[in-house]
PDB file of the backbone (N, CA, C, O) and the ligand in Angstrom, with CONECT records:
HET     ZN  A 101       1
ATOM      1  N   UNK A   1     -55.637 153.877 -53.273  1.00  0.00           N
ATOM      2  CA  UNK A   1     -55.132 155.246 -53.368  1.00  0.00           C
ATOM      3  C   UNK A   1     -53.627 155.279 -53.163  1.00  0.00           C
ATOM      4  O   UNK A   1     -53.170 154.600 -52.243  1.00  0.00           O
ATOM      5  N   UNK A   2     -52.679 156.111 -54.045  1.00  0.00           N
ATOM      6  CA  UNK A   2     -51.920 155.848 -53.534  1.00  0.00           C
ATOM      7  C   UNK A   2     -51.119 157.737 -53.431  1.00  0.00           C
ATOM      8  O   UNK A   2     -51.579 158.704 -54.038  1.00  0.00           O
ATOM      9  N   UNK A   3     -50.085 157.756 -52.653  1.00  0.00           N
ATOM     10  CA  UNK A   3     -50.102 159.197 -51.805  1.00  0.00           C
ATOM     11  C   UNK A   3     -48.779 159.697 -53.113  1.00  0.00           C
ATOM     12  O   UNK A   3     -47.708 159.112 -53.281  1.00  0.00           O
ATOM     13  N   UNK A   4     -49.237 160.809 -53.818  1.00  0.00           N
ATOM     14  CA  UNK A   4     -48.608 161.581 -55.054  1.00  0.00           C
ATOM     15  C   UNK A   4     -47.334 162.714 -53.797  1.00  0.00           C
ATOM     16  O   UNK A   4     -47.416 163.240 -52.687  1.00  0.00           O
ATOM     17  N   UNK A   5     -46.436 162.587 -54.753  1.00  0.00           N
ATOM     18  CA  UNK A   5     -45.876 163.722 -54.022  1.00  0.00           C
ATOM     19  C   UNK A   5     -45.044 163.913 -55.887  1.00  0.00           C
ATOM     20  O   UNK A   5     -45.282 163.341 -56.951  1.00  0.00           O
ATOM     21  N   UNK A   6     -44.045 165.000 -55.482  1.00  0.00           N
ATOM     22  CA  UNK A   6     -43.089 165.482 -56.539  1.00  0.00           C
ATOM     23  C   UNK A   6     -42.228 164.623 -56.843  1.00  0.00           C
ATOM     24  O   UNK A   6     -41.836 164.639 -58.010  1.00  0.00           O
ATOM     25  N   UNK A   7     -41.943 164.113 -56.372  1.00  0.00           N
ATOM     26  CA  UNK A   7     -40.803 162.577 -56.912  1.00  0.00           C
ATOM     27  C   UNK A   7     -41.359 162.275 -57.943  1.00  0.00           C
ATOM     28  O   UNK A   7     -41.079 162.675 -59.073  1.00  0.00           O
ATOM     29  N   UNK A   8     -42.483 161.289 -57.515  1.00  0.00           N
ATOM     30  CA  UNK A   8     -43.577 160.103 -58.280  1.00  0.00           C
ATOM     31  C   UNK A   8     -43.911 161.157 -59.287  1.00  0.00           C
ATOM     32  O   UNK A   8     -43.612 160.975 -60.468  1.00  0.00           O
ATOM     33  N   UNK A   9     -44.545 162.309 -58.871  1.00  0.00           N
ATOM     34  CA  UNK A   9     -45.316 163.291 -60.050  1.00  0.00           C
ATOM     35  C   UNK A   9     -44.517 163.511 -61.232  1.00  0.00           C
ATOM     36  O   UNK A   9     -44.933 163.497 -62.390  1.00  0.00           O
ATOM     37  N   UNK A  10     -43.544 163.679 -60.911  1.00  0.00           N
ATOM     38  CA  UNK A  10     -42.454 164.385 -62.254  1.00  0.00           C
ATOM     39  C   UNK A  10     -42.329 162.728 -62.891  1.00  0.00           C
ATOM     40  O   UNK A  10     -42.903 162.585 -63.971  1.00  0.00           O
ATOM     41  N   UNK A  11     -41.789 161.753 -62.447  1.00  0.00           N
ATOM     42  CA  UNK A  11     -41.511 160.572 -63.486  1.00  0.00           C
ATOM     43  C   UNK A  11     -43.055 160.166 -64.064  1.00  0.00           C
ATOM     44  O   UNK A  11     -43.109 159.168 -64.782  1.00  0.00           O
ATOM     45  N   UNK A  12     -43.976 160.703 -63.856  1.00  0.00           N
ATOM     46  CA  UNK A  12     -45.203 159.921 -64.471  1.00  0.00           C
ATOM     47  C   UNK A  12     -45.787 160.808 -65.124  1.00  0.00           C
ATOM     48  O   UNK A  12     -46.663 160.585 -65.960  1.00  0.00           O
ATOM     49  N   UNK A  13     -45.217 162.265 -64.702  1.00  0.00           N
ATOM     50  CA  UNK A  13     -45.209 163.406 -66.030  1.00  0.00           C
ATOM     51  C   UNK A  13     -44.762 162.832 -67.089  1.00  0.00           C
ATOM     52  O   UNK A  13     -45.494 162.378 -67.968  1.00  0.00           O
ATOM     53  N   UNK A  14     -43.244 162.793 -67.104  1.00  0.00           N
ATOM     54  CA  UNK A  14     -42.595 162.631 -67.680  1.00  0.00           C
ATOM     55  C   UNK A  14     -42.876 161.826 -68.884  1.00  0.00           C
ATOM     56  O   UNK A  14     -42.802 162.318 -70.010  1.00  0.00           O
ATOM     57  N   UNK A  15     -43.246 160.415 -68.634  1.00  0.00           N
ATOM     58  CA  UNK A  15     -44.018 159.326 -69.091  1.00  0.00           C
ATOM     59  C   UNK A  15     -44.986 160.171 -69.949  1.00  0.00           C
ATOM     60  O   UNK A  15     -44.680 160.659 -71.037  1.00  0.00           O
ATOM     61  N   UNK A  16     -45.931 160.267 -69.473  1.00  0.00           N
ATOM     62  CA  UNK A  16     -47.250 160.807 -69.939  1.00  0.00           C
ATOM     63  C   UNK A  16     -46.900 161.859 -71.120  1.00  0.00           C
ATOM     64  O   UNK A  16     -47.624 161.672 -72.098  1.00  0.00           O
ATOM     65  N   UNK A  17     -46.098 162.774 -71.256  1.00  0.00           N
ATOM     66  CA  UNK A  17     -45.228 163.701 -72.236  1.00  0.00           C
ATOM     67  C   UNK A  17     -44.795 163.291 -73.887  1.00  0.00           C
ATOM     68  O   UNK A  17     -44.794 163.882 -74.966  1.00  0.00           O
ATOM     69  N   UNK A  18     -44.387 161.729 -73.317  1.00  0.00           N
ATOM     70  CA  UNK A  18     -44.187 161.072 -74.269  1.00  0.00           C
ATOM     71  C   UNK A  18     -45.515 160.247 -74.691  1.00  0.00           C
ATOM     72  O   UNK A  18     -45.912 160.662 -75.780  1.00  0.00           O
ATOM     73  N   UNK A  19     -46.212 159.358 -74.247  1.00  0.00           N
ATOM     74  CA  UNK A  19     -47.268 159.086 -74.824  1.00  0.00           C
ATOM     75  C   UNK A  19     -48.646 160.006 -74.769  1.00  0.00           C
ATOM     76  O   UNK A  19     -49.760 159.540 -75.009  1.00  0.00           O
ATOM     77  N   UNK A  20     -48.416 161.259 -74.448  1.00  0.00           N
ATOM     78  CA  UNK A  20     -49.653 162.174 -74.904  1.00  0.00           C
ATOM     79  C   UNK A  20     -50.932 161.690 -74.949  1.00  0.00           C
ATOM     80  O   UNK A  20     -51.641 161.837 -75.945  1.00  0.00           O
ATOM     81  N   UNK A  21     -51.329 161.064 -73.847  1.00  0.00           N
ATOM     82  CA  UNK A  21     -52.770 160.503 -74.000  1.00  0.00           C
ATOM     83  C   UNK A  21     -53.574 161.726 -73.710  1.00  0.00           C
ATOM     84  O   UNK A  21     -53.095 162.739 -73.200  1.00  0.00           O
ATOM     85  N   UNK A  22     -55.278 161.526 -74.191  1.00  0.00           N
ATOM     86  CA  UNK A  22     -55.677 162.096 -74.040  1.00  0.00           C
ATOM     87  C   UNK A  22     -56.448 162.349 -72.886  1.00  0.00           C
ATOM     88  O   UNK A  22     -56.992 161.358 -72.400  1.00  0.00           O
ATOM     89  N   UNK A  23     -56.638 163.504 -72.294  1.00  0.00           N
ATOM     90  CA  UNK A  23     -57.378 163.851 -70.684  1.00  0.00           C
ATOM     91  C   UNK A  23     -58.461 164.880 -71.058  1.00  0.00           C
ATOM     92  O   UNK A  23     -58.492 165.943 -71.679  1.00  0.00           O
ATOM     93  N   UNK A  24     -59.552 163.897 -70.243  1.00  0.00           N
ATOM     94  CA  UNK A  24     -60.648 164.924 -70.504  1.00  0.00           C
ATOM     95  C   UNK A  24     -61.738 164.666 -69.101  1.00  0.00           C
ATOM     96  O   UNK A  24     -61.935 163.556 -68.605  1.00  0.00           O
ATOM     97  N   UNK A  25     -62.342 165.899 -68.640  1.00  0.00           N
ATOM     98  CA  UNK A  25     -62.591 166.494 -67.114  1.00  0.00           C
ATOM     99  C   UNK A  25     -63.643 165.734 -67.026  1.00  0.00           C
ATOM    100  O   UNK A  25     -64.315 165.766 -68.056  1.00  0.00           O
ATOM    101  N   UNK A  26     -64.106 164.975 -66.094  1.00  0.00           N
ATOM    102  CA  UNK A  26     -65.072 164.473 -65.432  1.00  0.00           C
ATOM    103  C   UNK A  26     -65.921 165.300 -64.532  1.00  0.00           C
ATOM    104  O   UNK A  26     -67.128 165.529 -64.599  1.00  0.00           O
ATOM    105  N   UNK A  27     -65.087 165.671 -63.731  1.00  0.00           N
ATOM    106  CA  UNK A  27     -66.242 166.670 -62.932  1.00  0.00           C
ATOM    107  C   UNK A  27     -64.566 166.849 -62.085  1.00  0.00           C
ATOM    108  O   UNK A  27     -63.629 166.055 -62.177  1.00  0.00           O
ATOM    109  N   UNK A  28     -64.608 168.143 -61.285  1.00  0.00           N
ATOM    110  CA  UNK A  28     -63.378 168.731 -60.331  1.00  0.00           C
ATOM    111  C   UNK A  28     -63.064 166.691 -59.753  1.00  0.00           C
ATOM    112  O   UNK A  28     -63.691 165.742 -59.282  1.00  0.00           O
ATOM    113  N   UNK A  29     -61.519 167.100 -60.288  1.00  0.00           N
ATOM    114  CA  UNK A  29     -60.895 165.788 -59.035  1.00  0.00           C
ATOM    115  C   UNK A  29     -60.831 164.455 -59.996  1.00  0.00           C
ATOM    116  O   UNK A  29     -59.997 163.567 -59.821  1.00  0.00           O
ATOM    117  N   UNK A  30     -61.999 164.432 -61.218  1.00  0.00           N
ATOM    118  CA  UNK A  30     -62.088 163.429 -61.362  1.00  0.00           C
ATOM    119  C   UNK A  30     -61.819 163.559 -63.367  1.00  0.00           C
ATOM    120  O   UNK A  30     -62.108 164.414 -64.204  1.00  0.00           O
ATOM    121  N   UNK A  31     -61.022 161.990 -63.421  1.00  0.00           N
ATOM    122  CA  UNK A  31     -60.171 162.588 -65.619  1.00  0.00           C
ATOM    123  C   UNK A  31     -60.534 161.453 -65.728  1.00  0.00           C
ATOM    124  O   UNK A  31     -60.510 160.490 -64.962  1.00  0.00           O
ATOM    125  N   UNK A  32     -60.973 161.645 -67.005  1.00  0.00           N
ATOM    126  CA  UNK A  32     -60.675 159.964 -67.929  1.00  0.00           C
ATOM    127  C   UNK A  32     -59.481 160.381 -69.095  1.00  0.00           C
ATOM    128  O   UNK A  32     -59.337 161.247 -69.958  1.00  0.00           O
ATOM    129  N   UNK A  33     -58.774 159.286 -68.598  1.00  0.00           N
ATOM    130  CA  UNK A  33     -57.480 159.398 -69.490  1.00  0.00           C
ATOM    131  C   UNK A  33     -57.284 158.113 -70.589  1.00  0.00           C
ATOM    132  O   UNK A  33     -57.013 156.936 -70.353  1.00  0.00           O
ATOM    133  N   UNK A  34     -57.537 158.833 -71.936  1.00  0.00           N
ATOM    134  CA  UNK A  34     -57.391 157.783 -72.633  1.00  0.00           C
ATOM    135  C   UNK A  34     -55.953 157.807 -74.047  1.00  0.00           C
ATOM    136  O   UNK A  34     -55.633 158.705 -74.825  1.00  0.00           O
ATOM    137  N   UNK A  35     -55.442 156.508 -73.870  1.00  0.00           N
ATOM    138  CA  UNK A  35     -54.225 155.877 -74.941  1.00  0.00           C
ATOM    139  C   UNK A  35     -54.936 156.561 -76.197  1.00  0.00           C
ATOM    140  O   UNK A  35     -56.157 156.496 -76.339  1.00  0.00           O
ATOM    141  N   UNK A  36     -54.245 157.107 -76.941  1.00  0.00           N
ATOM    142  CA  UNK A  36     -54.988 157.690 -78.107  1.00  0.00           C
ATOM    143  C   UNK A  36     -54.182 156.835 -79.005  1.00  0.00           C
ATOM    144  O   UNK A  36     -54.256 157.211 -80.174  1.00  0.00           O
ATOM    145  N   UNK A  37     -53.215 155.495 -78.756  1.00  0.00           N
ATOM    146  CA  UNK A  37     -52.798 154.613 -79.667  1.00  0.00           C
ATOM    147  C   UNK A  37     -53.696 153.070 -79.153  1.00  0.00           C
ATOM    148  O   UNK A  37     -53.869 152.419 -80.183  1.00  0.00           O
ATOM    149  N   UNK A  38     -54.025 152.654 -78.478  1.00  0.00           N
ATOM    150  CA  UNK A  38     -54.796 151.490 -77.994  1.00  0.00           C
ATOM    151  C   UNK A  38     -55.871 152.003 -77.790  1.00  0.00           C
ATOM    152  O   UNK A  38     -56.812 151.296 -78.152  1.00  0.00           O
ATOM    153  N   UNK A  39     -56.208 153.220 -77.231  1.00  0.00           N
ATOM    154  CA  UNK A  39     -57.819 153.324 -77.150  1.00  0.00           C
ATOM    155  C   UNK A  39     -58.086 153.483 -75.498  1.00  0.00           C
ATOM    156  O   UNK A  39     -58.586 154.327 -74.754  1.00  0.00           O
ATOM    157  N   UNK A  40     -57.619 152.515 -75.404  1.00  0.00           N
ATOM    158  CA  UNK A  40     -57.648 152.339 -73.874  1.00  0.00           C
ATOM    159  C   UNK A  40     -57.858 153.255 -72.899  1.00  0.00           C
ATOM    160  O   UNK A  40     -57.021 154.146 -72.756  1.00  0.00           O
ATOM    161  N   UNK A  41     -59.205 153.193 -71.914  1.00  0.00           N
ATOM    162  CA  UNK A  41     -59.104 154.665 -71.359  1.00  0.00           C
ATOM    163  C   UNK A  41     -59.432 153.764 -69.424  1.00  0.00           C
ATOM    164  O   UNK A  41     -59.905 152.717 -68.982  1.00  0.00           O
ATOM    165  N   UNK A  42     -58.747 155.146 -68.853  1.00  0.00           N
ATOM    166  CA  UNK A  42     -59.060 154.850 -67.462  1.00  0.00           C
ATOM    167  C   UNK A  42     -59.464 155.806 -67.174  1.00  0.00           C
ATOM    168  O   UNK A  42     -59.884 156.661 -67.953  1.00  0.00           O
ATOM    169  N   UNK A  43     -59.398 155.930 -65.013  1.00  0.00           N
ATOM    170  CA  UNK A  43     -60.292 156.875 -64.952  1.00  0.00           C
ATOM    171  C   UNK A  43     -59.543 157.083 -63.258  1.00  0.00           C
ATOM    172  O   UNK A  43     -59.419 156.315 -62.304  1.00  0.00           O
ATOM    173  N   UNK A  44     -59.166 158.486 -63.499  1.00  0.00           N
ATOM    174  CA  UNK A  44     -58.365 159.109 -62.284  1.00  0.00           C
ATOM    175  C   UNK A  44     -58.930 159.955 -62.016  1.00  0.00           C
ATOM    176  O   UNK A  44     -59.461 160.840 -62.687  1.00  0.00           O
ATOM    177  N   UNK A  45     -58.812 159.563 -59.920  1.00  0.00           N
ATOM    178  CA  UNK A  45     -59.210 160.445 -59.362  1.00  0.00           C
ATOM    179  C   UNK A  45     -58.044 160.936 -58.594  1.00  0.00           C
ATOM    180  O   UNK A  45     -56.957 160.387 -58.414  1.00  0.00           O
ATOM    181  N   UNK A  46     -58.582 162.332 -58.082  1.00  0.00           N
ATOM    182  CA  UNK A  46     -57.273 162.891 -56.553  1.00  0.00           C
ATOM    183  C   UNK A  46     -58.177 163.615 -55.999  1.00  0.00           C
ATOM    184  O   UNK A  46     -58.991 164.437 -56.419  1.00  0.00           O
ATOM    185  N   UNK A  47     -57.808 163.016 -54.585  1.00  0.00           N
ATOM    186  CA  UNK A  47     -58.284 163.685 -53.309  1.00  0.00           C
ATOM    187  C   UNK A  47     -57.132 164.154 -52.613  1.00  0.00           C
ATOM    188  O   UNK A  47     -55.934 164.032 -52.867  1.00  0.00           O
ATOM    189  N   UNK A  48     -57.721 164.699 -51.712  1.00  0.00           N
ATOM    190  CA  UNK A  48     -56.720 165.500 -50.513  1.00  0.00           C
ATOM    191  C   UNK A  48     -57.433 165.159 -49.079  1.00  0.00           C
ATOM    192  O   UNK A  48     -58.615 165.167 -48.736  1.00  0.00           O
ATOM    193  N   UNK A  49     -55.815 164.754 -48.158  1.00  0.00           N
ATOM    194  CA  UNK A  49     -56.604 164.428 -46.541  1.00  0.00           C
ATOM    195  C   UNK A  49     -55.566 164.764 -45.961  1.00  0.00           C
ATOM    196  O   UNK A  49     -54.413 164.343 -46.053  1.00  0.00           O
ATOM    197  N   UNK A  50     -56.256 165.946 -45.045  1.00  0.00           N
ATOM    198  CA  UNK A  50     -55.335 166.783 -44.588  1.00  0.00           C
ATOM    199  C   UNK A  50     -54.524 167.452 -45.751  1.00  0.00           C
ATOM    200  O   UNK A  50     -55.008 167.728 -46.849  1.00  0.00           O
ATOM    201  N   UNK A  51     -52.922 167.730 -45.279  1.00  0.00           N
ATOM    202  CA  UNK A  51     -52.542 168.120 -46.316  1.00  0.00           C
ATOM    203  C   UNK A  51     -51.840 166.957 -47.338  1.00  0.00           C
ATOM    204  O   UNK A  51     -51.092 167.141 -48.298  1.00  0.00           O
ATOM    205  N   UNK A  52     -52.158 166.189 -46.994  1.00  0.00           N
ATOM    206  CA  UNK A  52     -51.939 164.605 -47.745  1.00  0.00           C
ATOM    207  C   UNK A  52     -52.382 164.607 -49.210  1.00  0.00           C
ATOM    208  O   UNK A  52     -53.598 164.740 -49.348  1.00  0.00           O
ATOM    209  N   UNK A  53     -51.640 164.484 -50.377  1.00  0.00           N
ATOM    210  CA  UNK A  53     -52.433 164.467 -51.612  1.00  0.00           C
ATOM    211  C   UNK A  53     -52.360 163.061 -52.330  1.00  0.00           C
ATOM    212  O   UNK A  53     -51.245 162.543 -52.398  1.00  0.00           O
ATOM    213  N   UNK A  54     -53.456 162.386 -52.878  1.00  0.00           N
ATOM    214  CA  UNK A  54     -53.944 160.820 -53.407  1.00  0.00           C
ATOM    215  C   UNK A  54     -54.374 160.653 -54.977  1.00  0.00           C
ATOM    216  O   UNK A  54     -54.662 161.566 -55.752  1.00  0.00           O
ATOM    217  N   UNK A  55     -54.352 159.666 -55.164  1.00  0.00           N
ATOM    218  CA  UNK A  55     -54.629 159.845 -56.736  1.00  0.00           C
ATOM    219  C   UNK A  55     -54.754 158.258 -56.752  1.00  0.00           C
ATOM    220  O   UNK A  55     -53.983 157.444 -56.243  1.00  0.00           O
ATOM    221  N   UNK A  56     -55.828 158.048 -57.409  1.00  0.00           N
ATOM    222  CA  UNK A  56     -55.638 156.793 -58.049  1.00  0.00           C
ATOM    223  C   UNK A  56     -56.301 156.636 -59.510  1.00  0.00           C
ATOM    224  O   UNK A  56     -56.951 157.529 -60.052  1.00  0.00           O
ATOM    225  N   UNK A  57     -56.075 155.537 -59.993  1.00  0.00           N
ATOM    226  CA  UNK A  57     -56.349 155.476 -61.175  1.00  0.00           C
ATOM    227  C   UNK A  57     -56.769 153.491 -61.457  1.00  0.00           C
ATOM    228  O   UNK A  57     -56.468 152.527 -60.753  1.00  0.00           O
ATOM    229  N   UNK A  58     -57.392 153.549 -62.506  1.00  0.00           N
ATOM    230  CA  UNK A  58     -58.168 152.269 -62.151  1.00  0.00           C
ATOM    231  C   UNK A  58     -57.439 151.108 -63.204  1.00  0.00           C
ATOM    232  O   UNK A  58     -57.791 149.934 -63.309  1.00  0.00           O
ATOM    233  N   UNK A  59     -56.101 151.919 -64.096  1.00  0.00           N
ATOM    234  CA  UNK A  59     -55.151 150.500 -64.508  1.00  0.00           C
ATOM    235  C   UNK A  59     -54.114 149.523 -63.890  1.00  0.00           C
ATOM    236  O   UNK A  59     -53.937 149.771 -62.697  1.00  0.00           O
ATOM    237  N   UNK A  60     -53.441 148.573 -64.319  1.00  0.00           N
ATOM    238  CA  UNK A  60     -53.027 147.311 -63.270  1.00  0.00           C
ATOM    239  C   UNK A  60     -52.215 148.247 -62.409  1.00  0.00           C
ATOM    240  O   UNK A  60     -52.273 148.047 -61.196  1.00  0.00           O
ATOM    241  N   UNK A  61     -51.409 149.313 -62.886  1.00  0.00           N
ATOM    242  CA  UNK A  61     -50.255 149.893 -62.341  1.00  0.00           C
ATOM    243  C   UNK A  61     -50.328 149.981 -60.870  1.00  0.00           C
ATOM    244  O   UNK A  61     -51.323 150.606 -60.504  1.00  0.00           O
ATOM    245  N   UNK A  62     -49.602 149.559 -59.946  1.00  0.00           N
ATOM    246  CA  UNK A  62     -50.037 150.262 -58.619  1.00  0.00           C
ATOM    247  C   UNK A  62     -48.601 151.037 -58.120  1.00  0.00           C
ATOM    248  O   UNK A  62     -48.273 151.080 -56.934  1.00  0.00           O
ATOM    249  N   UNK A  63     -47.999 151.491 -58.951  1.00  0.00           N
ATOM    250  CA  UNK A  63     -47.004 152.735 -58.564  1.00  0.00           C
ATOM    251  C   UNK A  63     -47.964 153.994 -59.430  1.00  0.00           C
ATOM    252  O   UNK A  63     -48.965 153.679 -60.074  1.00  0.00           O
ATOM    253  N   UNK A  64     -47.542 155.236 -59.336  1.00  0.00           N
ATOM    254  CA  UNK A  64     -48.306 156.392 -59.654  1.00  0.00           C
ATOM    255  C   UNK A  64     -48.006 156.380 -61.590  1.00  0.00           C
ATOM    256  O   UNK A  64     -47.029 156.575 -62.313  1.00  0.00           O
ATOM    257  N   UNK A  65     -49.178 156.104 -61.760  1.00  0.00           N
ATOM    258  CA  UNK A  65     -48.917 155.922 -63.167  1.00  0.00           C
ATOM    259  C   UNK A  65     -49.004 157.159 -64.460  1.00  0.00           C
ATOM    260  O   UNK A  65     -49.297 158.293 -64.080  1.00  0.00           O
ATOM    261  N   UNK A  66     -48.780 156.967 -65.799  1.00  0.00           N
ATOM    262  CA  UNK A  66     -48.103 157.776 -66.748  1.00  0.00           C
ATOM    263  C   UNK A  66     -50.323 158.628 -66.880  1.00  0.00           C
ATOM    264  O   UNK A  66     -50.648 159.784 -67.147  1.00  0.00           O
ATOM    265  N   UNK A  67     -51.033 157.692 -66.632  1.00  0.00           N
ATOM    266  CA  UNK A  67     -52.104 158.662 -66.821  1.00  0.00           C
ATOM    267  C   UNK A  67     -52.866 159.453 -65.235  1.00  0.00           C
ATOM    268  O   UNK A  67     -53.826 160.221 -65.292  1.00  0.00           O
ATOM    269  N   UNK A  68     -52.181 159.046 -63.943  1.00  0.00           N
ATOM    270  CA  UNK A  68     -52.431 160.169 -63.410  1.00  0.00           C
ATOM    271  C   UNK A  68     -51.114 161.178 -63.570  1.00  0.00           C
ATOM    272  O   UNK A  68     -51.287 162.333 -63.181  1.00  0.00           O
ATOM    273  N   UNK A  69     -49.869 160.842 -64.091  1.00  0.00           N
ATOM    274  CA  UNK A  69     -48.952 162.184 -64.602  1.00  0.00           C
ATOM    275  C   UNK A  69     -49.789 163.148 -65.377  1.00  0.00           C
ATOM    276  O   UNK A  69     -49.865 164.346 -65.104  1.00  0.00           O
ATOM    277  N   UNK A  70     -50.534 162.444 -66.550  1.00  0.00           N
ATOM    278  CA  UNK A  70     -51.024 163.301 -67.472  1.00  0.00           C
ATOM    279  C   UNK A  70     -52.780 164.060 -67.279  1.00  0.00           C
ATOM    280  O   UNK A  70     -53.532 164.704 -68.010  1.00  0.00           O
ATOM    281  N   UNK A  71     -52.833 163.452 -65.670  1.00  0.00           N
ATOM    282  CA  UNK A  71     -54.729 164.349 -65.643  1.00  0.00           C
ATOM    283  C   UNK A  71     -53.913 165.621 -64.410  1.00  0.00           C
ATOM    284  O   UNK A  71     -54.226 166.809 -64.331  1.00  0.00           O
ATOM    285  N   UNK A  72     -52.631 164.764 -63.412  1.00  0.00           N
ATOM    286  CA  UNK A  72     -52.476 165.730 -62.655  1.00  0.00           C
ATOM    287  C   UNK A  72     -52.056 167.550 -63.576  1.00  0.00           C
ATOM    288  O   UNK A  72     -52.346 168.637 -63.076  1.00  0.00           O
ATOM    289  N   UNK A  73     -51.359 167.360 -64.917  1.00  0.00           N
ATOM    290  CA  UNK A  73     -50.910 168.521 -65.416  1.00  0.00           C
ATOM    291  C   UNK A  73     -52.928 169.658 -65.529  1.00  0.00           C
ATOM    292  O   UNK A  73     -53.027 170.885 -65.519  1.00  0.00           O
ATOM    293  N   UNK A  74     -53.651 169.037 -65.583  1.00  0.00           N
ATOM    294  CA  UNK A  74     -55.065 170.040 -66.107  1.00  0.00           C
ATOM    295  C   UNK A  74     -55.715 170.100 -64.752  1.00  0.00           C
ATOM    296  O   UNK A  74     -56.597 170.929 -64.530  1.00  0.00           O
ATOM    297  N   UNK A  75     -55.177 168.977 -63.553  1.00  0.00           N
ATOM    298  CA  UNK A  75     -55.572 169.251 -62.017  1.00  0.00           C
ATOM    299  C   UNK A  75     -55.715 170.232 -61.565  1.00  0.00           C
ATOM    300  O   UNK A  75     -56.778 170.691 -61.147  1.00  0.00           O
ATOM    301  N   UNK A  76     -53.930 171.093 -61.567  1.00  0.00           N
ATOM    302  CA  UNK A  76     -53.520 171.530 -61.405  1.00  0.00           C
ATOM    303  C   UNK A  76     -54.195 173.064 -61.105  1.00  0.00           C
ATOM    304  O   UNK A  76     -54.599 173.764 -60.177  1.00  0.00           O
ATOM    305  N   UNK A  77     -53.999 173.065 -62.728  1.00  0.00           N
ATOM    306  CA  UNK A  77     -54.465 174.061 -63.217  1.00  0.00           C
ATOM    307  C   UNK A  77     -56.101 174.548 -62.496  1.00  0.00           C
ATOM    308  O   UNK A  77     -56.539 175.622 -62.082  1.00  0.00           O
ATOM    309  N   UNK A  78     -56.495 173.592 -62.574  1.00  0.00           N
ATOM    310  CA  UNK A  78     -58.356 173.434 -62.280  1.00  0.00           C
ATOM    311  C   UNK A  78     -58.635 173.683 -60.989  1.00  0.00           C
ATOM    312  O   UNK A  78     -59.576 174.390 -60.627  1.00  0.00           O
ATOM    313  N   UNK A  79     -57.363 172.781 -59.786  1.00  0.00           N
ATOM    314  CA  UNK A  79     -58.017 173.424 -58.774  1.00  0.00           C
ATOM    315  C   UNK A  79     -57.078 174.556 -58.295  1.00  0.00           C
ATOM    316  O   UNK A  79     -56.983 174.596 -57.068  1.00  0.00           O
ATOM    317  N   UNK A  80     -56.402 175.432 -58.928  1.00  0.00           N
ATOM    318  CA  UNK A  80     -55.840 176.811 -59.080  1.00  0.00           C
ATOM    319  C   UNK A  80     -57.131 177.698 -58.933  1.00  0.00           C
ATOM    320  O   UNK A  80     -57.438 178.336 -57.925  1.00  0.00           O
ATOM    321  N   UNK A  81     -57.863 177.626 -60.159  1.00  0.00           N
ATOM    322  CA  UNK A  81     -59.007 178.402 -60.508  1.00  0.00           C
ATOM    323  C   UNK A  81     -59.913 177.940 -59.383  1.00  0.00           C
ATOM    324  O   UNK A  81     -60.631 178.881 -59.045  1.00  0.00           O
ATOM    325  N   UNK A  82     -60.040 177.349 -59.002  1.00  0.00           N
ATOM    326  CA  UNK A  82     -61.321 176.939 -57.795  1.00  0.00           C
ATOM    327  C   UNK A  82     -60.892 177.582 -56.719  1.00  0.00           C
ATOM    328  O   UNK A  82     -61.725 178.315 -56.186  1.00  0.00           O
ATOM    329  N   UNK A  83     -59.512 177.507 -56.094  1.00  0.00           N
ATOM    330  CA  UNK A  83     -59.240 178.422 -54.868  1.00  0.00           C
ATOM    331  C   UNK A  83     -59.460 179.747 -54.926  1.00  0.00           C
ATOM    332  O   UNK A  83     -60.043 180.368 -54.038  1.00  0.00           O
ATOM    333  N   UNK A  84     -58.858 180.412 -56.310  1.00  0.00           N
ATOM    334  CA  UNK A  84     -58.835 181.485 -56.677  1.00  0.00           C
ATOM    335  C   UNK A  84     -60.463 182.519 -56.765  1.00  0.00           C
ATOM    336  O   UNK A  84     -60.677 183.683 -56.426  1.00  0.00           O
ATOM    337  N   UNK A  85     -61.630 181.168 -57.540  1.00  0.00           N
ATOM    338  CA  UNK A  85     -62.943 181.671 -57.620  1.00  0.00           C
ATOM    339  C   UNK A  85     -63.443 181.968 -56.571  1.00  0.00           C
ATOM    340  O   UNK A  85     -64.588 182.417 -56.538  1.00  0.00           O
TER     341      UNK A  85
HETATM  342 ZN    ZN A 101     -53.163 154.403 -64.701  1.00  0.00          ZN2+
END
């Protein structure tokens, strides 16, 4: 796991912006993010401990990588609507 904050988040946005992979919902918390040029798909999760927020994702990367940039943008959103419901 490794601990997401706004630094890391925005450069792996950023990333992710440009290669536009595709993200699609597993269940709350949990994306499979797949290379829509290699194919290649992984599979990100984020938890929360305390007010601590985590994310990992299951490619070699072990800095915060370009496909949890691109599941955190529909996270977001998702657990918006869950507090809100
Ligand atoms: Zn990854």
């Amino acid at each position: 796991m490794i601990e997401i904050n706004t630094q890391n988040l925005d450069r792996a946005i950023a990333k992710a912006r440009q290669t536009k992979p595709l993200v699609k919902v597993i269940e709350f918390r949990l994306y499979q993010v797949t290379n829509k040029i290699t194919g290649a798909t992984y599979t990100v999760k984020f938890s929360k401990v305390n007010n601590t927020k985590y994310a990992e994702c299951n490619c070699k990367a072990t800095k915060v990588c370009y496909h949890i940039g691109a599941a955190v943008g529909i996270h977001i959103v998702l657990a918006a609507q869950t507090v809100t419901a």
